[in-house]
C-alpha positions in Angstrom: 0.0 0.0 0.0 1.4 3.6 -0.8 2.4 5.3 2.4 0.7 8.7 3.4 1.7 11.6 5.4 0.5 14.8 7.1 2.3 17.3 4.9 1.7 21.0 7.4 2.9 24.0 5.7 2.1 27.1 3.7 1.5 26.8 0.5 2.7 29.9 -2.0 2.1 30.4 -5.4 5.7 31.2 -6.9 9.0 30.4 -5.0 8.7 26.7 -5.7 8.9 26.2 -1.5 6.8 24.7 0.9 3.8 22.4 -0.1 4.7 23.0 -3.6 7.8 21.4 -3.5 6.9 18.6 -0.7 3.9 17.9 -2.7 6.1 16.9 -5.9 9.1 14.9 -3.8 7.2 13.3 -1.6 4.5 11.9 -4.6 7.9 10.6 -7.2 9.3 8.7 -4.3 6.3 6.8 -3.3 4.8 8.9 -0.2 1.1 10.3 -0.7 1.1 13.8 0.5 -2.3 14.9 2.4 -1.7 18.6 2.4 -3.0 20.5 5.1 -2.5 24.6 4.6 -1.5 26.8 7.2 -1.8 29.4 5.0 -1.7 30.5 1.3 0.6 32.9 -0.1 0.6 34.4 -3.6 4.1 34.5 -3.7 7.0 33.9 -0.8 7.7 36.2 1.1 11.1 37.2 0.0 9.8 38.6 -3.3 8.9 42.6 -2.9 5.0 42.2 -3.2 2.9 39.1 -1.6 -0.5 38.4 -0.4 -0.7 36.1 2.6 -4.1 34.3 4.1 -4.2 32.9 7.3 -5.7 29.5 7.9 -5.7 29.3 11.4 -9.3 29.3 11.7 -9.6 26.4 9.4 -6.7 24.0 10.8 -9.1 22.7 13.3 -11.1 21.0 10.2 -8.9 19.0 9.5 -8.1 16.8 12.4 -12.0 16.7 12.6 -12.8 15.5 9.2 -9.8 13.6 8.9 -10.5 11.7 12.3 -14.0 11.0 11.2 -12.9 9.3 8.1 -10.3 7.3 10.2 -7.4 8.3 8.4 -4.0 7.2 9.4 -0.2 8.3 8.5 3.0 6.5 8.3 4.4 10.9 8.6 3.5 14.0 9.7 5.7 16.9 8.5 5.2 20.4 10.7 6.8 23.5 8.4 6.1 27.1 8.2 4.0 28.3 11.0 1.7 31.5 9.9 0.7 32.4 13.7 1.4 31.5 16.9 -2.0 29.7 17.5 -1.8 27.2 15.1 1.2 25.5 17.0 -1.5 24.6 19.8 -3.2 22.8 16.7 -0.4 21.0 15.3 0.1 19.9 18.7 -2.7 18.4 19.6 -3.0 16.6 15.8 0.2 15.4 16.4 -1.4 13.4 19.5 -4.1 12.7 18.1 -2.5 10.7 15.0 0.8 10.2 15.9 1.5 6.2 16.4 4.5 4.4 17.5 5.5 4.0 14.1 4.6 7.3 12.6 7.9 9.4 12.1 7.1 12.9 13.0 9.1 15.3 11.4 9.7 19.2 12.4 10.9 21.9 10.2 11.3 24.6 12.6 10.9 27.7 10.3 12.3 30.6 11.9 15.1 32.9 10.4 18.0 32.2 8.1 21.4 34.0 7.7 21.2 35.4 11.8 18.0 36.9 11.1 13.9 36.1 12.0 11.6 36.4 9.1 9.7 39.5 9.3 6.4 37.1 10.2 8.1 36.0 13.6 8.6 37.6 17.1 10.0 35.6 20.3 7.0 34.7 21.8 6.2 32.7 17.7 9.9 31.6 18.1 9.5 29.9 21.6 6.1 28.4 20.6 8.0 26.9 17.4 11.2 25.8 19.5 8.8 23.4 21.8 7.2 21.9 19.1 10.4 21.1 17.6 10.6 19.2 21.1 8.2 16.9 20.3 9.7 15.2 16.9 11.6 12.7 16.2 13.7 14.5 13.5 14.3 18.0 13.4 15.7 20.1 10.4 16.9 23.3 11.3 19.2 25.8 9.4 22.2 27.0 11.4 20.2 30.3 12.5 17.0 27.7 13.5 19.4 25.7 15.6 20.7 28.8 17.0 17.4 30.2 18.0 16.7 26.5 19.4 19.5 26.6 21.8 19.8 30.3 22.7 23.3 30.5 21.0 24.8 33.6 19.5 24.6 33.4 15.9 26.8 36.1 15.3 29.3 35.2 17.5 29.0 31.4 16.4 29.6 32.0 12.7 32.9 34.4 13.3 34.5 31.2 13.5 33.1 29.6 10.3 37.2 29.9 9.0 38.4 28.0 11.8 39.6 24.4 12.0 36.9 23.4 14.7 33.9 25.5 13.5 31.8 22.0 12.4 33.0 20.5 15.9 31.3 23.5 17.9 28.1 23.2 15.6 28.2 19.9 16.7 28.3 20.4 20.6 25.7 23.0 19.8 23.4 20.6 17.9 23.7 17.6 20.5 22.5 20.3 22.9 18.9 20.6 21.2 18.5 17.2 21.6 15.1 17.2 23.5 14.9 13.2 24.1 17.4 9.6 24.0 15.9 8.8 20.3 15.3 12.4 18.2 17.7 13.4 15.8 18.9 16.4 13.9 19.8 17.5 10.7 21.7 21.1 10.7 20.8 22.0 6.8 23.1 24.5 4.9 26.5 25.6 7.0 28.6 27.2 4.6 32.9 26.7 5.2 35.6 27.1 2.8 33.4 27.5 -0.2 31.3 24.6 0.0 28.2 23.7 2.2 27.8 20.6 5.1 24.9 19.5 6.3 25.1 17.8 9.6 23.5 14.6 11.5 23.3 14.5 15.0 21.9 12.0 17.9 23.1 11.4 21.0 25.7 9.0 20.0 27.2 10.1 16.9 27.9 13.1 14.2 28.4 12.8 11.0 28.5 16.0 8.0 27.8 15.6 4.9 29.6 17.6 2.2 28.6 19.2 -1.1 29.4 21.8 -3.5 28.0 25.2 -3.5 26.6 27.2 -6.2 25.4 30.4 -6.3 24.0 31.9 -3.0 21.2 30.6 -1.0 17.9 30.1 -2.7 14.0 29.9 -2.1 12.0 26.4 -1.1 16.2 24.6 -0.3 15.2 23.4 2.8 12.0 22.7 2.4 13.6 20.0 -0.8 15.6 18.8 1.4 13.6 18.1 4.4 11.2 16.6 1.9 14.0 14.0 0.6 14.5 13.1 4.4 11.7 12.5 5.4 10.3 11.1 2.3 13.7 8.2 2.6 13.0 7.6 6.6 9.0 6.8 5.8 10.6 4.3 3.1 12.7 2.6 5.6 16.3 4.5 4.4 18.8 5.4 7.1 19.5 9.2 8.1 22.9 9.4 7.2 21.9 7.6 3.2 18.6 10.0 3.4 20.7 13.5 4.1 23.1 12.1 1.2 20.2 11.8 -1.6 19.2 15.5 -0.4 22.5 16.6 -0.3 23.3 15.3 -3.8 19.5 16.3 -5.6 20.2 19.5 -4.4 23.4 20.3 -5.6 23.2 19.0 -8.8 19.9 21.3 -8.9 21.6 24.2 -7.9 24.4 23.8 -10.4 21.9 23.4 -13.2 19.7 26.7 -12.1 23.4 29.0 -11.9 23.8 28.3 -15.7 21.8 31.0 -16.5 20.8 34.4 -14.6 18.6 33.6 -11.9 16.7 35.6 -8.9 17.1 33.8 -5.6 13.3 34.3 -4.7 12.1 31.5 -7.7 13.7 29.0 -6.4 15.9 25.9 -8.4 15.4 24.1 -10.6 14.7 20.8 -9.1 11.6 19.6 -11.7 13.5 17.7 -14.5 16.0 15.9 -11.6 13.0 14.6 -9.7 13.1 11.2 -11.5 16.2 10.5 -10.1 14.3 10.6 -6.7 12.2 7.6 -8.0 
């Protein structure tokens, strides 16, 4: 039978991020996506204009109609959160769903390069940080795990030249460990011209290194947390799921660098998704 999953995130019109991307990796390796919208953009909001609606009132609907129908999931994937309330909601569908097998996935979508998106304050931030608490897997960016564990990001990345910069992220990482058996995958640190992303549990570390081109770019992490969590519903290891995202994403990246390209629309990950198959 084909796997499903609770896919939670916005879902914007242009940016090729969010439920628009998950939607499309999760479906070509295997997973069927059952989106549920926390709310519905134009555009992301990195391009100059965009119209955002709020679902928050309509989040409720779907744990109710869903339970009445008896539906199950072998995932539930938590992304962008449009307001503070609706992590109350993902909570309690979380516990409501969630079964001993069910891998339960957190992207805690926060900031990125030392900043907050403009949509977040610190009360959003802390709401986000304990729902992050409650997965098994988390994937946060370097400034998501730095919000996570009330590190300096500033201070942290001024030593992104030196010879132990991975080995601090990693004593920083095995800090926001919240229980014996969650792991988590650090998405995008940058060093000496090329990008690692990093698997942690309480035992071990690992980092995963790729090639970077061009600079960061819309809907990346979402991809990537996609692949993961697509590979660990399918049975894959951690360490074998961050190396299929690691590879789709920079062979994606190259291809969208060939020509000139605006950050905000994203890659061009469409015509390598059979390789995901």
């Amino acid at each position: 039978m084909i796997k499903k999953a609770a896919v939670i995130n916005d879902l914007s019109g242009f940016g090729k991020c969010s439920l628009t991307a998950t939607i499309a990796v999760l479906s070509v390796m295997g997973v069927q996506p059952c989106p549920m919208p926390t709310a519905v953009l134009t555009n992301q909001t990195g391009y100059k204009n965009h119209y955002c609606i709020d679902l928050t009132g309509e989040l409720c609907h779907y744990k109710e109609m869903w339970g009445l129908n008896n539906e199950c999931f072998d995932g539930i994937y938590s992304g962008y959160i449009a307001d503070k309330k609706q992590v109350d909601i993902i909570f309690d569908f979380i516990n409501t769903f969630r079964k001993s097998s069910t891998v339960v996935l957190v992207d805690p979508v926060m900031g990125d390069n030392g900043k907050l998106y403009s949509a977040f304050d610190n009360e959003t931030c802390k709401k986000v940080c304990s729902l992050a608490k409650s997965a098994d897997i988390i994937t946060p960016n370097l400034t998501e795990l730095c919000i996570l564990t009330n590190t300096d990001f500033e201070s942290l990345n001024s030593h992104c030249k030196s010879a132990d910069f991975l080995e601090r992220i990693s004593n920083i990482a095995k800090s926001a460990i919240s229980h014996s058996e969650q792991r988590i995958v650090v998405t995008g640190i940058k060093k000496d011209g090329c990008l690692y992303n990093g698997v942690f549990s309480k035992r071990d570390c690992s980092f995963v290194k790729s090639e970077c081109h061009g600079d960061s770019f819309s809907g990346t992490g979402d991809i990537f947390a996609s692949i993961v969590f697509a590979s660990i519903i399918n049975s894959e290891s951690l360490i074998s799921a961050v190396e299929k995202a690691s590879s789709f994403i920079e062979k994606a990246t190259a291809d969208t660098v060939k020509k000139p390209y605006d950050r905000n629309d994203g890659i061009n990950f469409e015509k390598f998704l059979y390789q995901l198959h």
